[in-house]
C-alpha positions as a printed NumPy array, in Angstrom:
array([[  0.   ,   0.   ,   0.   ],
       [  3.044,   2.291,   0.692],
       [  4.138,   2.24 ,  -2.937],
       [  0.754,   3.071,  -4.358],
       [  0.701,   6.343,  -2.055],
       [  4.43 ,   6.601,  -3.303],
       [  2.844,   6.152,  -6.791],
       [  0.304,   9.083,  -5.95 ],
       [  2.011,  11.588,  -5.041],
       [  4.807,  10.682,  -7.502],
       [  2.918,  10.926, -10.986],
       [  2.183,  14.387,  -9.618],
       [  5.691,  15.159,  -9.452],
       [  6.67 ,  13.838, -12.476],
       [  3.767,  15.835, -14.25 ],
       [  4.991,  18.915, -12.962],
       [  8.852,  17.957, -14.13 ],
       [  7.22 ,  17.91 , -17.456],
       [  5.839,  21.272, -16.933],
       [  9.475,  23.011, -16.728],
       [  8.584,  26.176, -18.631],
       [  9.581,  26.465, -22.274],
       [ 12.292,  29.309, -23.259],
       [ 10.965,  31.666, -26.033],
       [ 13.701,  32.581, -28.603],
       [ 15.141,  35.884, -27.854],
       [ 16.128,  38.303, -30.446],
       [ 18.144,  40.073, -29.157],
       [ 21.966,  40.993, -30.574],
       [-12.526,  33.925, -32.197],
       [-13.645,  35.079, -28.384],
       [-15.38 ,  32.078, -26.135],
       [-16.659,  32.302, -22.382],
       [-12.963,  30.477, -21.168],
       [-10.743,  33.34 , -22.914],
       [-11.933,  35.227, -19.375],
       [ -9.929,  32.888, -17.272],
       [ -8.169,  34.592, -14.511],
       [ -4.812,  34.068, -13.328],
       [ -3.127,  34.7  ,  -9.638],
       [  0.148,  36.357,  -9.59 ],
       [  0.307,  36.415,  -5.856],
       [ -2.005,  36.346,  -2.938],
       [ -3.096,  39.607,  -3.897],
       [ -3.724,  40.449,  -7.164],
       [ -5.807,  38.415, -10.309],
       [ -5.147,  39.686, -13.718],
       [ -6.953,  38.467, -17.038],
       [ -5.605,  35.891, -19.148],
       [ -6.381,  37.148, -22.751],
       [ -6.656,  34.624, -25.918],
       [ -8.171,  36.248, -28.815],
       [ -6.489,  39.267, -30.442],
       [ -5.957,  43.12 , -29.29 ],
       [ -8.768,  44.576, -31.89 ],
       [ -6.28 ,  47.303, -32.598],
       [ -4.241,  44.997, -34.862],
       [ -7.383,  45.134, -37.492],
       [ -7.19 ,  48.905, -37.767],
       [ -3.207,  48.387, -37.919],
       [ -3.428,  45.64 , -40.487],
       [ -6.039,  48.011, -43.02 ],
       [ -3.713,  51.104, -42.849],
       [ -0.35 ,  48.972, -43.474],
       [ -0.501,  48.315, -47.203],
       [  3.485,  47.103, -46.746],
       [  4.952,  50.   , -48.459],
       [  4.218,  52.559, -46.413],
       [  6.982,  53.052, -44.214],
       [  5.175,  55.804, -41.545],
       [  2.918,  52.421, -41.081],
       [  5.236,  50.221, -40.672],
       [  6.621,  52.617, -37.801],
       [  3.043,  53.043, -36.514],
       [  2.643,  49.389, -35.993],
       [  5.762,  49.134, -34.663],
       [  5.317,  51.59 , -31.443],
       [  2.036,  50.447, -30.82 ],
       [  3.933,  47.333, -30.017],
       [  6.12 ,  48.569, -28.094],
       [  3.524,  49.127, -25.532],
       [  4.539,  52.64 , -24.591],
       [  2.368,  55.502, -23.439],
       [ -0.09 ,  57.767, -25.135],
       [  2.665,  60.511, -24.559],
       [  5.436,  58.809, -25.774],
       [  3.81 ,  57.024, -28.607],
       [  3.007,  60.99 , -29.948],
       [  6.461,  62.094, -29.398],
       [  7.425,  58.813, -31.153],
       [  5.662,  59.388, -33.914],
       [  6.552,  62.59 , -34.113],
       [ 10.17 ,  61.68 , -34.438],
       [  9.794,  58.897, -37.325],
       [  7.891,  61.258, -39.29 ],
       [ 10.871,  63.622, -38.925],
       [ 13.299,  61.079, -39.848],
       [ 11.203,  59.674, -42.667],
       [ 11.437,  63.217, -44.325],
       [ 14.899,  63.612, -44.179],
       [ 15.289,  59.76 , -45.938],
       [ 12.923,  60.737, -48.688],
       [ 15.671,  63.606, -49.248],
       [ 18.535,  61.378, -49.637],
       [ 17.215,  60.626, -52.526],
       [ 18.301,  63.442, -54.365],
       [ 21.383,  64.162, -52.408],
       [ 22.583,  60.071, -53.397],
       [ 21.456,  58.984, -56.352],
       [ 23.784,  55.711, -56.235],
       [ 21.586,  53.23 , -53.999],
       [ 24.515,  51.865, -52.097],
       [ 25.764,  55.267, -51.144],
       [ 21.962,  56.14 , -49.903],
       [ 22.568,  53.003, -48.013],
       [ 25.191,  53.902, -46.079],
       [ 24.12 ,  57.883, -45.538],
       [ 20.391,  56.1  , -44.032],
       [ 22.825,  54.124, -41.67 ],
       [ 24.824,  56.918, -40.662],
       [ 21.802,  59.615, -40.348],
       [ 20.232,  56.537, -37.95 ],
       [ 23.066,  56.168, -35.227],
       [ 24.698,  60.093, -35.614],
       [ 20.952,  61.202, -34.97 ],
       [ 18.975,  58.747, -33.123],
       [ 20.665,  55.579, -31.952],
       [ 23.44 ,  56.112, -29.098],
       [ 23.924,  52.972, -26.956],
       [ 22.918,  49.356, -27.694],
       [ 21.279,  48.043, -25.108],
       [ 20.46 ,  44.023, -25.656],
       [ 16.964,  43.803, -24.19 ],
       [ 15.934,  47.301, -25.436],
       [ 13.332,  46.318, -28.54 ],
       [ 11.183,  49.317, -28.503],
       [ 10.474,  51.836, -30.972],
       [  9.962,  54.359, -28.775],
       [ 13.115,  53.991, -26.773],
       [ 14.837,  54.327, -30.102],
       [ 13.476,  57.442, -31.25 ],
       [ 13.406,  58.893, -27.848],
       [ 15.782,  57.653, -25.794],
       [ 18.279,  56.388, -28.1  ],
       [ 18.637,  53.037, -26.427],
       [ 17.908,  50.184, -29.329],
       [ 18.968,  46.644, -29.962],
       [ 19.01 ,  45.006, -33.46 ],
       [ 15.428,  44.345, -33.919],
       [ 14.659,  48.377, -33.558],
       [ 17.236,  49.296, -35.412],
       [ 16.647,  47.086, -37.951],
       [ 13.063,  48.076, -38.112],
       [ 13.951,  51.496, -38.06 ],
       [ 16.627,  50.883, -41.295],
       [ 13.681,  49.361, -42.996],
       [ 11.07 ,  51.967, -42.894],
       [ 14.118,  54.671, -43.823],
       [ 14.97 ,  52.889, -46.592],
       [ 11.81 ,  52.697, -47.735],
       [ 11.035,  56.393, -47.492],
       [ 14.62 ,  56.589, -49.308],
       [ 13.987,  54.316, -52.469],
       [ 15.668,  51.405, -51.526],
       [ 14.655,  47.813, -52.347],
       [ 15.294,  46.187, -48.724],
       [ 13.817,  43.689, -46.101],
       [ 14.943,  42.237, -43.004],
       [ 16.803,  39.243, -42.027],
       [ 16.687,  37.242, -38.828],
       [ 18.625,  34.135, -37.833],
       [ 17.85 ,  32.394, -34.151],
       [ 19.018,  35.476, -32.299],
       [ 19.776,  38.272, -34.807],
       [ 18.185,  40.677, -36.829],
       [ 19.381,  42.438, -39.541],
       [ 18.389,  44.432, -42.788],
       [ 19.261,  43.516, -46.744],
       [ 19.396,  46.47 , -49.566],
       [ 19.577,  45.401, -53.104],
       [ 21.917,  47.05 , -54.97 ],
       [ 21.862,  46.153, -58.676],
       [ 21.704,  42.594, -59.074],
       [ 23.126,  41.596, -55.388],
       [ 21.786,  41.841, -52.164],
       [ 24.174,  43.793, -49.012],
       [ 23.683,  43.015, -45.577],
       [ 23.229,  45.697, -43.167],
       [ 23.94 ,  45.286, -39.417],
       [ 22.053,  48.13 , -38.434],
       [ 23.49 ,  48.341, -34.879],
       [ 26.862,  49.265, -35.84 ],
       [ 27.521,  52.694, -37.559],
       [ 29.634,  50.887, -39.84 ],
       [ 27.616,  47.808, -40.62 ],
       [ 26.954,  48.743, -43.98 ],
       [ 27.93 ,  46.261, -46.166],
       [ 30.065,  44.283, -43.37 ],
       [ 33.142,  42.58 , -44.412],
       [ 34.493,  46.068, -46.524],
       [ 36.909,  48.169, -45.32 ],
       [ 35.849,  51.159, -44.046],
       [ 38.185,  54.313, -43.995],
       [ 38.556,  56.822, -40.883],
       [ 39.338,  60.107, -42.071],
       [ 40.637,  63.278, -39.961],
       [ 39.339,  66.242, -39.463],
       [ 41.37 ,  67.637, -43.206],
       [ 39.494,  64.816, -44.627],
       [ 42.968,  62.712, -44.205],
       [ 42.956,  58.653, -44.053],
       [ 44.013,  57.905, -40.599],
       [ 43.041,  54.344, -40.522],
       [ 40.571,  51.669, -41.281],
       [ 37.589,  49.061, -39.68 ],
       [ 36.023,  45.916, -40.352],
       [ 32.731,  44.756, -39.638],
       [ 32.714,  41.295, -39.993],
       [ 29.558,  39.883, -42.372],
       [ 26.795,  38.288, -40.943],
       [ 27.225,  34.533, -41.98 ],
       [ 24.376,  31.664, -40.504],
       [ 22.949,  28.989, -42.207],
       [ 19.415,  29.349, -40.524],
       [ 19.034,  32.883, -41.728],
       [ 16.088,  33.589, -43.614],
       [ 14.04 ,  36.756, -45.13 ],
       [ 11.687,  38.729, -43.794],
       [  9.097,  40.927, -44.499],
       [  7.724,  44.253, -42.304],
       [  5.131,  41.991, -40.872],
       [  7.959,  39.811, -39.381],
       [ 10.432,  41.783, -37.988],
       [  7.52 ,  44.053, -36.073],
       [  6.679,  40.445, -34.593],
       [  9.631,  40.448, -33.017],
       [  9.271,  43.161, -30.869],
       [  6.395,  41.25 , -29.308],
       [  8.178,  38.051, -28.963],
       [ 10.821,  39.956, -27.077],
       [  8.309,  41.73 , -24.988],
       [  6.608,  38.481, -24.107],
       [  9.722,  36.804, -23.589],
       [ 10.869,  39.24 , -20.88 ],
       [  7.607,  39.257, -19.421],
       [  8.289,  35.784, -18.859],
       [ 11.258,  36.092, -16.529],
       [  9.549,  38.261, -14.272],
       [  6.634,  35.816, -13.713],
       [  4.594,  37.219, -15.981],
       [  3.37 ,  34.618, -18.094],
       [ -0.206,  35.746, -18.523],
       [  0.971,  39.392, -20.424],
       [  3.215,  37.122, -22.219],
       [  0.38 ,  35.182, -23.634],
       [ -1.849,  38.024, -24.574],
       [  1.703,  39.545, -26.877],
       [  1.935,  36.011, -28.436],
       [ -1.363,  35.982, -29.298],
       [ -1.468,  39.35 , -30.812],
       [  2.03 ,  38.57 , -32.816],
       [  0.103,  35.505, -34.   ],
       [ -2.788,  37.508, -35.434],
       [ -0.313,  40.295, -36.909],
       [  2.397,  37.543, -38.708],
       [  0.095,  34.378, -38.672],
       [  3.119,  31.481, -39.486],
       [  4.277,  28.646, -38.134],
       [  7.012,  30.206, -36.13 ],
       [  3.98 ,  32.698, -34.423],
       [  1.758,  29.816, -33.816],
       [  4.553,  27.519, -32.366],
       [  5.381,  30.886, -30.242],
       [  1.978,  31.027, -28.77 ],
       [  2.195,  27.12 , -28.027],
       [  4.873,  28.106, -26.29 ],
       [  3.556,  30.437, -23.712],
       [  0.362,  28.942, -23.443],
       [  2.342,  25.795, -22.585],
       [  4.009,  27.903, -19.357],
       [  0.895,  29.661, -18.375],
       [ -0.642,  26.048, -18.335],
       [  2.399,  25.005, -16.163],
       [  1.39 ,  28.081, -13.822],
       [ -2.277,  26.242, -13.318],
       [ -1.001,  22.576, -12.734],
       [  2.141,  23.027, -10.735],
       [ -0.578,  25.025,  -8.25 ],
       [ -2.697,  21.801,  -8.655],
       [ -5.637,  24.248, -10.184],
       [ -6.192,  21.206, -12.442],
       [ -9.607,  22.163, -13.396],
       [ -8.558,  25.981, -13.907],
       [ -5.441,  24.5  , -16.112],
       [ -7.602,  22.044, -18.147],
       [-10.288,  25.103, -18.984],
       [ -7.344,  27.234, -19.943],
       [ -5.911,  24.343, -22.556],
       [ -8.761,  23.564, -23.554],
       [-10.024,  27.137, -24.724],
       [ -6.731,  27.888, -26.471],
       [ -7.214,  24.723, -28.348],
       [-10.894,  25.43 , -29.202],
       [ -9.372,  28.645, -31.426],
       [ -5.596,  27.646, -32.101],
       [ -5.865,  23.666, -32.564],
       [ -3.775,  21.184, -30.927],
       [ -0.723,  23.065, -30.31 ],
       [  2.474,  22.29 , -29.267],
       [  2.473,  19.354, -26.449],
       [ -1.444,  21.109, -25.16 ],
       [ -3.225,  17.76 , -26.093],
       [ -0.97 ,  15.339, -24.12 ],
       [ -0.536,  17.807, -21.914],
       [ -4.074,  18.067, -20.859],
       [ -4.379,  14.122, -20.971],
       [ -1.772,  14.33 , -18.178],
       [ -3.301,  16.778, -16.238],
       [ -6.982,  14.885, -16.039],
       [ -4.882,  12.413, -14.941],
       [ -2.825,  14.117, -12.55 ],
       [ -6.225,  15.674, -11.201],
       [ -7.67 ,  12.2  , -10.813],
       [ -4.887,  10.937,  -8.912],
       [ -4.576,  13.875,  -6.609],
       [ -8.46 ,  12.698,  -5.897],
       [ -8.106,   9.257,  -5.275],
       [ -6.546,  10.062,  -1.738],
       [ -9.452,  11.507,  -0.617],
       [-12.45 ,   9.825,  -2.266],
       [-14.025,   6.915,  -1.057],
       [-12.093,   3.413,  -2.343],
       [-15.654,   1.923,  -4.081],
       [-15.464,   5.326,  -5.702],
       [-11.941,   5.838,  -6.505],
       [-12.191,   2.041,  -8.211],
       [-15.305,   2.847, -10.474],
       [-13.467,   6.859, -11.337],
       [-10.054,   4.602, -12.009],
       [-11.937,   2.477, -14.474],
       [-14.261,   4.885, -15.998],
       [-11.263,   7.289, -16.7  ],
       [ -9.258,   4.379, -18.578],
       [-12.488,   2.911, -20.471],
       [-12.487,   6.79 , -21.936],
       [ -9.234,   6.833, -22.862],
       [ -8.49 ,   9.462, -20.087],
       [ -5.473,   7.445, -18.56 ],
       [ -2.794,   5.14 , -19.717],
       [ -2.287,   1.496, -19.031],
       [  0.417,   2.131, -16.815],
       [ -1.544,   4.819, -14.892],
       [ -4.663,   2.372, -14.812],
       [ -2.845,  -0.633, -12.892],
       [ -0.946,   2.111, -10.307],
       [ -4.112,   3.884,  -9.501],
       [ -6.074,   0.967,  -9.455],
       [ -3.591,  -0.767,  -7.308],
       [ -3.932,   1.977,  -5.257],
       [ -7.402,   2.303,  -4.775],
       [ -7.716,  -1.559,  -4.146],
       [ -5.287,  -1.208,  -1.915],
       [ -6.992,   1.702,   0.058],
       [-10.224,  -0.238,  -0.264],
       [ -9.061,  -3.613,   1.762],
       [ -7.323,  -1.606,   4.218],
       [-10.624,  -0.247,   5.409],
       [-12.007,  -3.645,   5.295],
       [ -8.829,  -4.908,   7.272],
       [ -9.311,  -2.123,   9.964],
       [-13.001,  -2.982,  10.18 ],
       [-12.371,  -6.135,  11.226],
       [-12.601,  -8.219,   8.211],
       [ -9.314, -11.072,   7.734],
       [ -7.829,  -9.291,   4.376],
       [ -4.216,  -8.929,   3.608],
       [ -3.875,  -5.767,   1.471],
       [ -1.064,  -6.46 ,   0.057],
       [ -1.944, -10.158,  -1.42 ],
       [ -5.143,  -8.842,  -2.604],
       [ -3.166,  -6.7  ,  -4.19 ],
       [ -0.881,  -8.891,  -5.772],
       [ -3.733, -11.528,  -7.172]])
């Protein structure tokens, strides 16, 4: 009988091993009744856990036609989350900067030296220190804090404005830009003043206009790097948002962000994003032993998303998790009939079934036994 309570208490354990939270990638260098679930952070505060889409993104999505690069900036500090006051300054700012790039048109008719003038215009004007978890618009424009996805983002609307045929590129933790210049494309790693076309030499020059010496960016060379459009790379902000909402405990704002990047850049990447926070929100619910709470919360996400990630087998664990956690306090007739019912519906493995049945046989002749009745537990057991 010992190892059957062992049992009990150890397939909750091992469900909650298998609810170690899942890292989102960093990129840094339909509305039902259960999307109103609620969520506590501590003793005393509940937030909402949101599941269907921020209805701002609509709006965002009609005015963004792709080529307009004061939308693409739009979208992009909205995401950022900022204030109504620093949202207007922001915007204020890009449309500044967009007006100067439409003049470098003019002033550099060559493409690749328009290239290089957006670059330098971005960090002599706007972008001061690199700060790796900085992924805002806003704290571009205004602050002058940026990491590679705002600066990339900001390249790409400039370039844009400017003329240039460009679009990002990411790679598992980088973001960069790509300007076509006749028949090839140049990289351009947008958080270095000289990342313009990396892998040329670029010359320092005195104040008399004298070569004093030279610098070399190094290219940006990964095998998993792929293309991306506007829609993409102002995904990432979110992603990075939601990420670092995660490792403050925040896992239900880091849902809601997924969700919305899912419903702005619908992909696989996006959806297998929002499997993945849903997945450690879920853990939130189940390692609490809020099994019904957790099972409501899977099982609304997969009533608009589908099956994602491990949220099926995941929920098949935690109806049995929830009916072992039970077992130790329901009545053994009981427990036998819920241990049999649950595996004749599929509910519970084979391996589960014997263990918890075991278990509530077990706790059934031990009442018998301490009634008075001549049983041996453990041989019933065994036959």
């Amino acid at each position: 009988m010992r190892q059957s309570r062992f049992y009990i208490s150890g397939l909750i354990a091992i469900l909650q091993y298998m609810l170690a939270t899942i890292p989102g990638r960093r990129f840094f260098v339909i509305a039902i009744a259960a999307a109103h679930l609620t969520l506590p952070l501590c003793a005393q505060e509940e937030i909402p856990v949101r599941i269907t889409a921020d209805p701002t993104l609509t709006s965002l999505a009609q005015a963004d036609s792709g080529s307009d690069p004061l939308a693409i900036l739009t979208a992009g500090i909205y995401f950022s989350g900022t204030d109504e006051t620093r949202a207007r300054h922001a915007t204020t700012y890009a449309s500044s900067a967009l007006d100067y790039a439409r003049t470098l048109m003019d002033a550099y008719p060559e493409p690749y030296a328009r290239g290089q003038a957006i670059l330098a215009y971005l960090h002599g004007t706007w972008l001061k220190r690199y700060v790796e978890t900085e992924t805002t618009i806003d704290s571009a424009l205004i602050d002058g804090r940026y990491n590679c996805v705002s600066s990339s983002i900001l390249y790409l609307a400039l370039a844009l404005a400017a003329g240039l045929d460009v679009h990002g590129v990411v790679t598992p933790d980088h973001a960069l830009c790509a300007v076509r210049i006749g028949e090839q494309w140049v990289d351009v790693e947008t958080t270095n003043p000289l990342g313009f076309d990396p892998g040329t030499k670029k010359e320092f020059h005195d104040s008399f206009g004298r070569v004093t010496g030279y610098s070399y960016v190094p290219p940006s060379d990964s095998a998993k790097r792929r293309d991306a459009d506007f829609h993409h790379m102002n995904a990432l902000i979110l992603w990075n948002r939601a990420n670092l909402f995660e490792r403050s405990g925040k896992f239900a704002q880091a849902l809601a962000l997924s969700v919305d990047a899912y419903a702005w850049y619908r992909s696989d990447e996006s959806l297998a994003h929002l499997a993945g926070r849903a997945h450690n929100l879920a853990a939130v619910y189940l390692n609490a032993r809020r099994w019904d709470d957790g099972i409501a919360f899977m099982e609304s996400v997969m009533a608009l998303y589908g099956p994602i990630g491990k949220l099926a087998e995941l929920t098949r664990q935690a109806r049995a998790a929830r009916l072992a956690d039970s077992l130790q306090t329901m009545d053994p007739a009981l427990a036998r009939t819920a241990v049999q019912n649950a595996w004749a519906s599929g509910q519970i493995s084979e391996s589960e079934y014997e263990t918890m049945y075991s278990y509530a046989l077990s706790q059934q002749a031990n009442k018998l036994f301490q009634a008075g009745f001549p049983v041996q537990p453990g041989i019933l057991i065994q036959k």
